[in-house]
N, C-alpha and C positions, 0 to 999 in steps of 0.2 A: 504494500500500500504506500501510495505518495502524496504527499498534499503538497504543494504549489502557491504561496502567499493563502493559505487556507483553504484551497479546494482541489477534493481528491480529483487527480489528474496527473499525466506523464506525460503532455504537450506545454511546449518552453516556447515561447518566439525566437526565431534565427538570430532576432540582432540583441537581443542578451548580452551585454556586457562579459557575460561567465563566460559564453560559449567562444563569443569572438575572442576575446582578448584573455582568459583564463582572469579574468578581472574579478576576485573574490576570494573568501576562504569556506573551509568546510571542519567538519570535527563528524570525529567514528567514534561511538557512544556503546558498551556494553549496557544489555539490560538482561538482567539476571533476576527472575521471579517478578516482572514487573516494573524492577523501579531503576533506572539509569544508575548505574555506578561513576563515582566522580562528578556529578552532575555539575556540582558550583566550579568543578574546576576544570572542566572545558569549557563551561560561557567565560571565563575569568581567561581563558588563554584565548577566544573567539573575540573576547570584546579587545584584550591587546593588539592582536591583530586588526583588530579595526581601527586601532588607532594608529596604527605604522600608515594603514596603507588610508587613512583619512575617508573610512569607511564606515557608515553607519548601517549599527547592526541591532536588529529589532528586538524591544523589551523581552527582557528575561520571563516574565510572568507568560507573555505572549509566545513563545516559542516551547514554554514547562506545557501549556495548555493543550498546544499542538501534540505535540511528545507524546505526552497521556489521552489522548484522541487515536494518536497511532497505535499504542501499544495496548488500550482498550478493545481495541477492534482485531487484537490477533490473535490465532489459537493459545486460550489459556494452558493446553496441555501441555506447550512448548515451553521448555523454563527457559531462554537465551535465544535473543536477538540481536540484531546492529542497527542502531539507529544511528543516520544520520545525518546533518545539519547542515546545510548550503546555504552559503550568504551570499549573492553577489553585487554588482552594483545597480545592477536593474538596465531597462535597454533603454534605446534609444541614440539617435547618433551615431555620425561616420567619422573614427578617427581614436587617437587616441586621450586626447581628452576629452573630461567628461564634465557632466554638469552639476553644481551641487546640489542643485532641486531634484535629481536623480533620485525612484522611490525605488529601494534594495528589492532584489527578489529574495523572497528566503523557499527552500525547496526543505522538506522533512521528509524520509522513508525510514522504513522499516522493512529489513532483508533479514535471511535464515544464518544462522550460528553457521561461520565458515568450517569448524571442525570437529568432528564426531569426536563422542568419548575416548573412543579407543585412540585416535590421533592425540589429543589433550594428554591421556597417560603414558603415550608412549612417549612424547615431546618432556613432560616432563620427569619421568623417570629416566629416561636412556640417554637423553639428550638428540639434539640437531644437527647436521653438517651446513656451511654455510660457505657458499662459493663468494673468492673473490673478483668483484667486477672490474671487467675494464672503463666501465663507463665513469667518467669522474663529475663528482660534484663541482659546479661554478661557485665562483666566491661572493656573495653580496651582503654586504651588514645591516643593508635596510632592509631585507627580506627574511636575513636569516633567524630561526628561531619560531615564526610563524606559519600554519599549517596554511598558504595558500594553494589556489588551484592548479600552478601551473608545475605540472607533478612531469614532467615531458622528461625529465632525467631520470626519476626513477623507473618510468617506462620501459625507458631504453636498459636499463640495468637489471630489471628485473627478467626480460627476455631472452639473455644473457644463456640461460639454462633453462631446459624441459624436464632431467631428469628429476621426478617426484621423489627421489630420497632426499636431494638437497630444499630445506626448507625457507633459506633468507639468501642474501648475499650481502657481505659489505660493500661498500662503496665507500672512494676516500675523495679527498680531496686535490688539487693537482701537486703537492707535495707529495704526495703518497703518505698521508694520515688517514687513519680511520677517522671517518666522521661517523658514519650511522648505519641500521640496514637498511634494502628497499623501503620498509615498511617497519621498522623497529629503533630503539635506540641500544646501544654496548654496553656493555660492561665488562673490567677486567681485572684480573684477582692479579699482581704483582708483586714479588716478595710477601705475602700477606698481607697486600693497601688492594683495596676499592679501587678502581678510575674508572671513568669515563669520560670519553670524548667531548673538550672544547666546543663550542659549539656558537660560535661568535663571528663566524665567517659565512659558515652554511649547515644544512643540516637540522632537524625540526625538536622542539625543546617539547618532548612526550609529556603526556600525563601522568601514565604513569613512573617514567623516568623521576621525576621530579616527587610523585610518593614515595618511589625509596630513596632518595637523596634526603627527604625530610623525615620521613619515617627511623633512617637510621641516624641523621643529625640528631635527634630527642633522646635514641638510646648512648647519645658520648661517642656515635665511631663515626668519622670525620670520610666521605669521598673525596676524593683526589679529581679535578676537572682538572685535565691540560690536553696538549694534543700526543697522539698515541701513536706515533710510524710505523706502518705495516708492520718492519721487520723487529721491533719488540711483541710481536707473536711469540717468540722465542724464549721470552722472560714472563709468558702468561702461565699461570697454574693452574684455572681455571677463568669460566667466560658463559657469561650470558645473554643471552636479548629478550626484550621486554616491549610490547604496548599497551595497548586498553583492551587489547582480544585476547591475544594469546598470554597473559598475567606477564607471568614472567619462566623463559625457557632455556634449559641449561644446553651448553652449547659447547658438544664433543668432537668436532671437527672443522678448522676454519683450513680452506683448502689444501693443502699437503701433512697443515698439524695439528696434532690429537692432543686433545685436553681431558684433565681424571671429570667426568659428568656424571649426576650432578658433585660440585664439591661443596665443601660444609659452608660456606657462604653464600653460595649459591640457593643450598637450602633454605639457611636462612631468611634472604630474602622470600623465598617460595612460602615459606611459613609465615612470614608476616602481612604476605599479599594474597592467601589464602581464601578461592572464594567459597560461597556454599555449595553444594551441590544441588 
């Protein structure tokens, strides 16, 4: 089900701003038994981004409302969905600028849980293998951080591989740094430190990246942010990737080297981001 500035519908006009010009942002929402997880804190990263890109992004009451309109109308049998949220600038006009009486479109759906049980346990007890891309991330400090539309990298990176065992790929920067997955953020267990990838250049500042960054600030142990050169793979002990779908997945193989999965940090984390069944 899709609603479209509030009406169920999946027809957008051509000259959309989103469409033409990738002109907006979006947010990927877990709902687990109902009710959105993380909710204040993807409008809180939705509405940042609105203000990088001087984008107005429609009332938080008004899009909870929609939300629960969507998820009201879905098989209650189903406990997990993905909801989620498209802002863009609304259409009108040829060119790249735009007008500021411009009214946003906002688009809300509601799609099936990407991963069966049995993928979920097996990701998370065995771990992942994760190819490295050649496609490199672009550098921009006005964009970097926030979840806009214009995803045309990751694309290309993620097509990179077909083989279904491999389940992410990194992708670095033209330094040859990891920045992030297709679709996830890092993490790397080093001499016994936390890091994660810098993320000031390019690269998306996750949801849930950011509850274990604070999650484990509260309990006294400190993450390490800097940037992470491919070739310190070799000083990793353990490694994981993490978004709002998949919690958090321990991660056994990043292209030619093996890592102990899960390892007791790793758990960790997996323990304190632990959802219901």
């Amino acid at each position: 089900m899709m609603l479209i500035n509030g009406v169920e519908t999946d027809q957008i006009t051509a000259i959309d701003r989103g469409l033409q010009y990738g002109d907006g942002l979006f947010e990927t929402i877990a709902v687990v038994d109902g009710e959105p997880e993380f909710w204040q804190q993807h409008l809180q990263r939705l509405q940042q981004g609105g203000e990088r890109l001087a984008l107005s992004i429609p009332d938080a009451v008004l899009l909870q409302q929609e939300s629960e309109q969507l998820i009201a109308a879905a098989d209650a049998n189903i406990h997990r969905w993905v909801l989620k949220i498209t802002v863009t600038r609304g259409s009108g006009g040829r060119g790249y600028r735009y007008s500021e009486s411009q009214t946003p479109t906002r688009i809300l759906s509601l799609s099936p849980w990407p991963y069966s049980e049995q993928q979920q346990s097996e990701a998370v007890t065995q771990g992942v293998m994760l190819h490295i891309c050649n496609t490199r991330l672009g550098e921009n400090p006005t964009l970097a951080g926030i979840k806009h539309l214009n995803r045309l990298e990751q694309v290309l990176a993620r097509n990179e591989w077909s083989d279904p065992a491999i389940a992410e790929g990194v992708v670095m920067n033209p330094q040859g740094e990891m920045v992030e997955g297709t679709m996830s953020n890092l993490f790397f267990v080093q001499n016994g430190e936390l890091v994660t990838p810098e993320l000031k250049q390019s690269g998306v500042v996750g949801v849930m990246r950011q509850q274990i960054i604070q999650q484990l600030q509260q309990q006294g142990v400190t993450v390490a942010i800097r940037p992470i050169p491919l070739q310190q793979l070799i000083l990793t002990e353990e490694a994981f990737c993490c978004n709002s779908l998949m919690g958090v997945w321990p991660i056994r193989k990043i292209g030619g080297i093996s890592f102990y999965a899960p390892g007791p940090i790793t758990k960790d984390c997996i323990q304190r981001l632990k959802r219901g069944s």
